[in-house]
C-alpha positions as CSV (number, residue, x, y, z in Angstrom):
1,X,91.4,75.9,93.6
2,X,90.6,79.4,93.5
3,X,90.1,81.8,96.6
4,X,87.3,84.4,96.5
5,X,87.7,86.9,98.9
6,X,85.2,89.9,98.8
7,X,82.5,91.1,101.1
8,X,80.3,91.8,98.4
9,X,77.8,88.6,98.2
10,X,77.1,89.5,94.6
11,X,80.7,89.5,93.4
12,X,81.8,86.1,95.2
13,X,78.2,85.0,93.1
14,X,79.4,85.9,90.4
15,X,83.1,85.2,90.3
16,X,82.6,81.4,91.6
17,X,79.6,81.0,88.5
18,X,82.4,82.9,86.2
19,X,85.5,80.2,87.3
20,X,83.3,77.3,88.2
21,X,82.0,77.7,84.4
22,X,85.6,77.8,83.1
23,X,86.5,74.3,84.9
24,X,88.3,76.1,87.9
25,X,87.1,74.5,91.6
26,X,86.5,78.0,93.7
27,X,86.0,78.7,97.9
28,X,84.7,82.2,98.5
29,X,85.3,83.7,101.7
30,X,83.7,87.5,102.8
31,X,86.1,88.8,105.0
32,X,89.8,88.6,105.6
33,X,89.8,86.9,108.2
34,X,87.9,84.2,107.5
35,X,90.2,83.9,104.4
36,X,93.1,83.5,107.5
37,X,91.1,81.0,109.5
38,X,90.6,78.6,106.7
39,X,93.8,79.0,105.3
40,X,95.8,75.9,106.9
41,X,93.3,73.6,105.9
42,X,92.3,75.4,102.1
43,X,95.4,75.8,100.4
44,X,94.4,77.6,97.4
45,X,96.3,77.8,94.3
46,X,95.6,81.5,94.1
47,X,93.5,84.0,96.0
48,X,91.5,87.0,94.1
49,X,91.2,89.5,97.3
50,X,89.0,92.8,97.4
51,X,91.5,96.0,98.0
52,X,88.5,97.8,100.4
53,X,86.8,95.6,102.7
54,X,86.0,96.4,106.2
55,X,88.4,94.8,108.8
56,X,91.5,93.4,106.5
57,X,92.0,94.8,103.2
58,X,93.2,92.9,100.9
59,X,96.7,94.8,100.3
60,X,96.7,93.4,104.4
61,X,95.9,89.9,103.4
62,X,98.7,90.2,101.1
63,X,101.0,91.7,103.2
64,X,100.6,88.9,105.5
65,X,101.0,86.0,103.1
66,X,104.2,87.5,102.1
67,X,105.1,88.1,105.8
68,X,104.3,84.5,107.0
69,X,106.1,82.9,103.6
70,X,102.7,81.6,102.0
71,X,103.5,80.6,98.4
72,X,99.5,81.9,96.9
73,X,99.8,84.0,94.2
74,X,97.5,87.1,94.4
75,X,94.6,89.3,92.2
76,X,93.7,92.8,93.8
77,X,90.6,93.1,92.6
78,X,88.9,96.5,93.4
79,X,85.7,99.0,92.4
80,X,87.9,102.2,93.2
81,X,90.8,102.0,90.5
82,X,93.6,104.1,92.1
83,X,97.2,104.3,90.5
84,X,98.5,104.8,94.0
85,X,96.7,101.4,95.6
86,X,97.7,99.7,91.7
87,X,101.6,100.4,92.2
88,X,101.2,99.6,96.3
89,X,99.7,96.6,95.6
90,X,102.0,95.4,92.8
91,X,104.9,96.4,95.1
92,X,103.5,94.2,97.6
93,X,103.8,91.0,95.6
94,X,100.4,91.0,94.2
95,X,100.3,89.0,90.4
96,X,97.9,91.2,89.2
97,X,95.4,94.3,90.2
98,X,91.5,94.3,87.9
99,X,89.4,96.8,88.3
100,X,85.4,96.0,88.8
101,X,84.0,95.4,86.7
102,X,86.3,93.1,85.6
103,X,87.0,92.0,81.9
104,X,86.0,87.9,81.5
105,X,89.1,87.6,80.0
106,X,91.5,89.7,81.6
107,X,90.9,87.9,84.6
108,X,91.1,84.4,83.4
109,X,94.2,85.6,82.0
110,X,95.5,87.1,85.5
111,X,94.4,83.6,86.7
112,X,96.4,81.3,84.5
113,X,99.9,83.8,85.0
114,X,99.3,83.8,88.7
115,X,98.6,80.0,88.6
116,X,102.0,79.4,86.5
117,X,103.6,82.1,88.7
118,X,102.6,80.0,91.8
119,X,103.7,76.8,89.9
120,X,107.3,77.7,88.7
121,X,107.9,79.6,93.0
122,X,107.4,75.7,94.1
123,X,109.2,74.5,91.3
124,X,106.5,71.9,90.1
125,X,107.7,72.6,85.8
126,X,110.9,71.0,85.8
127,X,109.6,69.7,82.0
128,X,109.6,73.7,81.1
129,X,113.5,73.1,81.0
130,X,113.6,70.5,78.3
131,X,111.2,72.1,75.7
């Protein structure tokens, strides 16, 4: 399952149609902390968060997955490219950092290397070993 976290309505729209669409199950959150409140009982197998939303940010959100030792990989997604934000992000632990609007493709491809990334950290692909 895919997280959605963005306080745009339109953009959690259309993100779940976009993943739902491409056989991935989706929960969309619009703030931070809702994301945090859920999060013991949605385990998500990656999280897509919005860099600039009002209260948490999503550079916080992933800060504080790092901090508390969650294992979900994680998309900055963001309207305001910035190199600075991009190489703070990545620093962070983030898998991936798309600009809005976001290229189909470049984000389903974000998706499934986060996904593996996720997969291999919990060690679920022993069979990637025998080839």
């Amino acid at each position: 399952m895919i997280a959605v976290v963005d306080d745009e309505e339109a953009v959690c729209r259309a993100l779940k149609r976009l993943l739902n669409a491409s056989s991935l199950g989706v929960v969309t959150f619009s703030s931070g902390q809702a994301f945090l409140e859920a999060l013991p009982s949605t385990r998500p197998d990656c999280a897509l968060l919005d860099l600039h939303m009002p209260g948490l940010s999503g550079l916080d959100l992933l800060k504080r997955l790092v901090n508390t030792g969650e294992s979900v990989p994680v998309i900055i997604i963001t309207g305001r490219d910035d190199q600075g934000a991009c190489a703070a992000c990545l620093a962070a632990g983030a898998s991936a950092y798309l600009p809005k609007p976001m290229d189909h493709a470049k984000l389903l491809q974000a998706i499934e290397k986060a996904l593996l990334q996720g997969h291999s950290q919990e060690g679920q692909h022993p069979s990637r070993n025998g080839g």
